[in-house]
ROSE-4610 file (N, C-alpha, C; in Angstrom, 1 decimal, always signed):
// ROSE-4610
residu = [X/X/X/X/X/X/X/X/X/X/X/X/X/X/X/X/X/X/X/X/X/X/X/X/X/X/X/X/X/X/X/X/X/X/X/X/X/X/X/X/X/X/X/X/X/X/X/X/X/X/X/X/X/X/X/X/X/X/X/X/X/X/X/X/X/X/X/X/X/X/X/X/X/X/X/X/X/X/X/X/X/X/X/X/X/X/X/X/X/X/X/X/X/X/X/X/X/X/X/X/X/X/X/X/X/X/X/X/X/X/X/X/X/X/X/X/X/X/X/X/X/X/X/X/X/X/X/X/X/X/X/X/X/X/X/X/X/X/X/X/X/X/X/X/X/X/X/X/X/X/X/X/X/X/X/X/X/X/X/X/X/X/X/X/X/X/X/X/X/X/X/X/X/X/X/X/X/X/X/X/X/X/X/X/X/X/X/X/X/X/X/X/X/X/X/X/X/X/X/X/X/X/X/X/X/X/X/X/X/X/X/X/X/X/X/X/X/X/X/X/X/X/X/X/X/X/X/X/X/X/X/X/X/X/X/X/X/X/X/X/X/X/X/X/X/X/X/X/X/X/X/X/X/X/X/X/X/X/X/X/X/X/X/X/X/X/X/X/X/X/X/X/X/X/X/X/X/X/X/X/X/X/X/X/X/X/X/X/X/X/X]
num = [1/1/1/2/2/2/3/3/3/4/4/4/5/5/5/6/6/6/7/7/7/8/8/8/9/9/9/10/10/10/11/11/11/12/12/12/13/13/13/14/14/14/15/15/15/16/16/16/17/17/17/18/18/18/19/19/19/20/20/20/21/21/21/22/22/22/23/23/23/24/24/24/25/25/25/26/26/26/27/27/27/28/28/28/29/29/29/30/30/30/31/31/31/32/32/32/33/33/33/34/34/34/35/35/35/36/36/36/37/37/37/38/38/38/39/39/39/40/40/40/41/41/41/42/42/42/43/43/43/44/44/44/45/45/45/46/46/46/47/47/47/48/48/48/49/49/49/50/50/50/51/51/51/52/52/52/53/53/53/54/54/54/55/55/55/56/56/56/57/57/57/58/58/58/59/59/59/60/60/60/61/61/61/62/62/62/63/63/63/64/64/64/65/65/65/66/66/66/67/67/67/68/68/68/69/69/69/70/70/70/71/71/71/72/72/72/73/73/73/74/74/74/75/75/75/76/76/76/77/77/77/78/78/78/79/79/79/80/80/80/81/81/81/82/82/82/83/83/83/84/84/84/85/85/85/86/86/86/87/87/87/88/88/88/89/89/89/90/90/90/91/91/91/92/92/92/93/93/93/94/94/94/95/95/95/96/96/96/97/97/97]
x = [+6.3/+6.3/+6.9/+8.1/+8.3/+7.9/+8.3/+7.5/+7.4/+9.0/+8.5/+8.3/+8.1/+7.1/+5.8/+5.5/+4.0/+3.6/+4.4/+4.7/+4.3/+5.2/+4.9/+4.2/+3.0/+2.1/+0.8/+0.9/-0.3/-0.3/+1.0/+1.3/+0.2/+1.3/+0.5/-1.0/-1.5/-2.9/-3.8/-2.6/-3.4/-3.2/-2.0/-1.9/-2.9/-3.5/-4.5/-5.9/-6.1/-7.4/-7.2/-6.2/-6.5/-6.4/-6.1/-6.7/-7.9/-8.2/-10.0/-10.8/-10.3/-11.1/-11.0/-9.5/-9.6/-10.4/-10.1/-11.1/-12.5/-13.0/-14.5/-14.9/-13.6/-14.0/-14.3/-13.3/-13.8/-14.6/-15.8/-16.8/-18.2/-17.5/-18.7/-19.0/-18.5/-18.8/-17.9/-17.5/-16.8/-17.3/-16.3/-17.4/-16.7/-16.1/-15.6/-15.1/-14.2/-13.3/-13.7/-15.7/-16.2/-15.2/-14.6/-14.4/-12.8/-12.5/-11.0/-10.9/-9.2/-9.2/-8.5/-7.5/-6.7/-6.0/-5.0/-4.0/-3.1/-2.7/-1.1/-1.5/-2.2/-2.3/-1.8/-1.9/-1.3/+0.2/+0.7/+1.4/+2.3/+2.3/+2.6/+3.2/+2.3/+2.4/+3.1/+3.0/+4.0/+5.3/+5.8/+6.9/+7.6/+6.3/+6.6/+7.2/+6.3/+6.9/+6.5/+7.4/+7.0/+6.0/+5.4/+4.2/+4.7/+6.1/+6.6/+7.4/+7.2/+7.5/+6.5/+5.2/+4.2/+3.7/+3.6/+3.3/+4.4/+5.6/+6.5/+6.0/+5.7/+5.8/+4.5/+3.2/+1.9/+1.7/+2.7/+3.2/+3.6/+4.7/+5.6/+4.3/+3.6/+2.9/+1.3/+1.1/-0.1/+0.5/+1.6/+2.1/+2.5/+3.0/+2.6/+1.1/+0.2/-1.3/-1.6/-1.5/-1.9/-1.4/-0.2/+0.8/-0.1/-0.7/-1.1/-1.8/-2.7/-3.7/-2.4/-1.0/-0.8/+0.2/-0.1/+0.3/-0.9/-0.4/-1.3/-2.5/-3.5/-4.0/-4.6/-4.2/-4.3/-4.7/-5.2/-6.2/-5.3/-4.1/-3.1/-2.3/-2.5/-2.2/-0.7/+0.0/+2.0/+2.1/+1.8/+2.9/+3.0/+2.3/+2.3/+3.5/+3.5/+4.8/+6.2/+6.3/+7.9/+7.9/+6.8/+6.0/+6.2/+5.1/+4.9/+6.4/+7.5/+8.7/+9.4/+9.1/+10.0/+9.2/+8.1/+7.6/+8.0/+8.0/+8.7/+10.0/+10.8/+12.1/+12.1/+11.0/+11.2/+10.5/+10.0/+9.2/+9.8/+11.0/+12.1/+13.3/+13.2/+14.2/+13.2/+12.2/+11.5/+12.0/+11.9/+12.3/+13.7/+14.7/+15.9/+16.3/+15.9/+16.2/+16.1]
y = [+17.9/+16.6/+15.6/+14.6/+13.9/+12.4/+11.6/+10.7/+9.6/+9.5/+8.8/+9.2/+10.6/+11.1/+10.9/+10.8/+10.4/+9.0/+8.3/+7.0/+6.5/+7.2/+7.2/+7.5/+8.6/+8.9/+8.2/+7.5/+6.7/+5.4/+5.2/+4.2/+4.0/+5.3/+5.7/+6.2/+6.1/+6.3/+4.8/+4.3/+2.8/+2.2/+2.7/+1.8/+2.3/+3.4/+4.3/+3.5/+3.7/+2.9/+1.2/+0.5/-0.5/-0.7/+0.2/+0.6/+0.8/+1.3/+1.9/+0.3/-0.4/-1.2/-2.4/-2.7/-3.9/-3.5/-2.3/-2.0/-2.0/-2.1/-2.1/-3.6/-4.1/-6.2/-6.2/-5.7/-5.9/-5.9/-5.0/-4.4/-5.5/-6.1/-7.1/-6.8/-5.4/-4.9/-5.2/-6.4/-6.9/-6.5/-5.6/-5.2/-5.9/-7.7/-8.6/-7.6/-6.7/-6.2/-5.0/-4.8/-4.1/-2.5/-2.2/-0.8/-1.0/-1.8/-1.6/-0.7/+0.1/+1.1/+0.4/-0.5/-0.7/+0.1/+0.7/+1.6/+0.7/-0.5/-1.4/-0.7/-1.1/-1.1/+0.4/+1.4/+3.0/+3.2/+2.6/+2.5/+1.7/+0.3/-0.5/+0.3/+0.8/+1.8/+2.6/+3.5/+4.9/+4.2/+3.0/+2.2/+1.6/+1.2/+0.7/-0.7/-1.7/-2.8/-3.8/-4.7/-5.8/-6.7/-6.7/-8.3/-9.2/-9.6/-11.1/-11.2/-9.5/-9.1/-8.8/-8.6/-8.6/-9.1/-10.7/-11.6/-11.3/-10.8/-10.8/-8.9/-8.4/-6.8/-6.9/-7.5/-7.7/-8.5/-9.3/-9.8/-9.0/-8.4/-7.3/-6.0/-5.3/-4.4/-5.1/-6.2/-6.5/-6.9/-7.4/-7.5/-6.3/-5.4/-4.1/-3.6/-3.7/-3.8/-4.3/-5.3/-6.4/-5.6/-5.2/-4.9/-2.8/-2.6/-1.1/-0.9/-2.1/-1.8/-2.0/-2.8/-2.3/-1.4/+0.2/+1.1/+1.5/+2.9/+3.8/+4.9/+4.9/+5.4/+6.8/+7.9/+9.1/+9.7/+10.8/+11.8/+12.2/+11.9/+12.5/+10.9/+10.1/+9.0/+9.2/+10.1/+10.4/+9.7/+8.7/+7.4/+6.3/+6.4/+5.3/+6.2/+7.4/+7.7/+7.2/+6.9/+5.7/+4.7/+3.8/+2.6/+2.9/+3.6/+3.9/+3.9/+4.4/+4.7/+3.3/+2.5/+1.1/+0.5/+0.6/-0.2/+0.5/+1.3/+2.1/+1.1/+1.1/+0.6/-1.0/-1.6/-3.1/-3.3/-2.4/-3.1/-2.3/-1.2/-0.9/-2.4/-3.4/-4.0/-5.2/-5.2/-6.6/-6.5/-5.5/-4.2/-4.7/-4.6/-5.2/-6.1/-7.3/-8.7/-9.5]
z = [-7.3/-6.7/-7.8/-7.2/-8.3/-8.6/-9.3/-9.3/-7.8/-7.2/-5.8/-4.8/-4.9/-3.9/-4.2/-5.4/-5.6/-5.3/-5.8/-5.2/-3.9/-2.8/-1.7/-1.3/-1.5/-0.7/-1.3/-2.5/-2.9/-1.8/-1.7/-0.8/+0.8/+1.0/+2.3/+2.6/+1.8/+1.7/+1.6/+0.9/+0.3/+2.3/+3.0/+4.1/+4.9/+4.9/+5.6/+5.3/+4.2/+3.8/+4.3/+4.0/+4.9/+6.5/+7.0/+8.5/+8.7/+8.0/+8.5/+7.9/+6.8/+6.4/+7.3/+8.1/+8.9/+9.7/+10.7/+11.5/+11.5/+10.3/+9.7/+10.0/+9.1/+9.3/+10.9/+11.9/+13.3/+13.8/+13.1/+13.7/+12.7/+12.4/+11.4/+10.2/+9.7/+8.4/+7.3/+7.3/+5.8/+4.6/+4.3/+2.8/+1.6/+1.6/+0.6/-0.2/-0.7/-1.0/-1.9/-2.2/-2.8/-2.8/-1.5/-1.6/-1.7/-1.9/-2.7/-3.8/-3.0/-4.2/-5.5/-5.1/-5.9/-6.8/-5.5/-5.8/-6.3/-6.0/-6.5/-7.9/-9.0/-9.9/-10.1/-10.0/-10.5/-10.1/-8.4/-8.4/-9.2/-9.7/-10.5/-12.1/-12.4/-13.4/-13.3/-12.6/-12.2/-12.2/-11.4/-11.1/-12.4/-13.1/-14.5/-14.2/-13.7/-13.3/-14.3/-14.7/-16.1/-15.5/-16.7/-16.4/-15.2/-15.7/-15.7/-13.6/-13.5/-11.8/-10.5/-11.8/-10.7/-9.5/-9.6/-8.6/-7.5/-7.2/-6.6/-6.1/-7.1/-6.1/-5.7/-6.2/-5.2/-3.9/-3.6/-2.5/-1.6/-2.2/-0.8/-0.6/-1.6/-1.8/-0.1/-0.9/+0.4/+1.2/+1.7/+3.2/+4.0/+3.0/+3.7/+4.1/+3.4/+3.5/+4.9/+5.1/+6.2/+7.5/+7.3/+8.3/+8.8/+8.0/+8.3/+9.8/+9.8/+11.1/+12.4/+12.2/+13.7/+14.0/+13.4/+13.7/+14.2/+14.7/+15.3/+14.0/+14.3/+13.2/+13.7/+12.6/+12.9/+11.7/+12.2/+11.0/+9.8/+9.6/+8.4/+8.3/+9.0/+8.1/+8.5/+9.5/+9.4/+9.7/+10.5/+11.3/+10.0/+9.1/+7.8/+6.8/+6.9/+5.9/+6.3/+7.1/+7.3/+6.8/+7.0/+6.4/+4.9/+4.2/+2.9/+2.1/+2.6/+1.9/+2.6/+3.4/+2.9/+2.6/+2.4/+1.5/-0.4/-0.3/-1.9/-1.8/-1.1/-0.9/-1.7/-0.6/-0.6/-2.2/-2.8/-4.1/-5.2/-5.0/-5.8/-6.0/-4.7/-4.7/-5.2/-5.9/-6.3/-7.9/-8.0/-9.7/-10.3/-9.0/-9.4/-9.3/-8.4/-8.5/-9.2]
């Protein structure tokens, strides 16, 4: 596996986990952010993204976040691997701007 396939599927897990957690907030169980994984940060690393670009790739990174719950949610998380890889895309293009 190479590195943006690793990439991507951290991705896509990170979109999976905020599916289950919005759905949690729905149900009254806000858990204030205690069970964040905080994947940005590994990905971030793996990406190797400078100090000085962060604010800009944690932006596109949580708007993908936000955007997880209105897919369809399923036991392997597939419908988020399309997702997961433009989101890889859009925060490859925060890297070069």
């Amino acid at each position: 596996m190479n590195n943006r396939e690793l990439v991507v599927q951290l991705i896509q897990q990170d979109l999976k986990h905020s599916q289950l957690t919005e759905t949690l907030r729905h149900m009254g169980l806000d858990d204030g952010g205690l069970y964040a994984l905080d994947l940005i940060t590994i990905v971030a690393q793996l990406m190797e993204v400078p100090p000085h670009q962060m604010d800009d790739f944690a932006e596109v990174y949580g708007a993908f976040l936000d955007e997880a719950p209105q897919y369809p949610t399923t036991y392997l998380g597939e419908v988020l691997l399309p997702v997961a890889e433009e989101c890889y895309k859009k925060l490859l293009g925060c890297l070069e701007g």
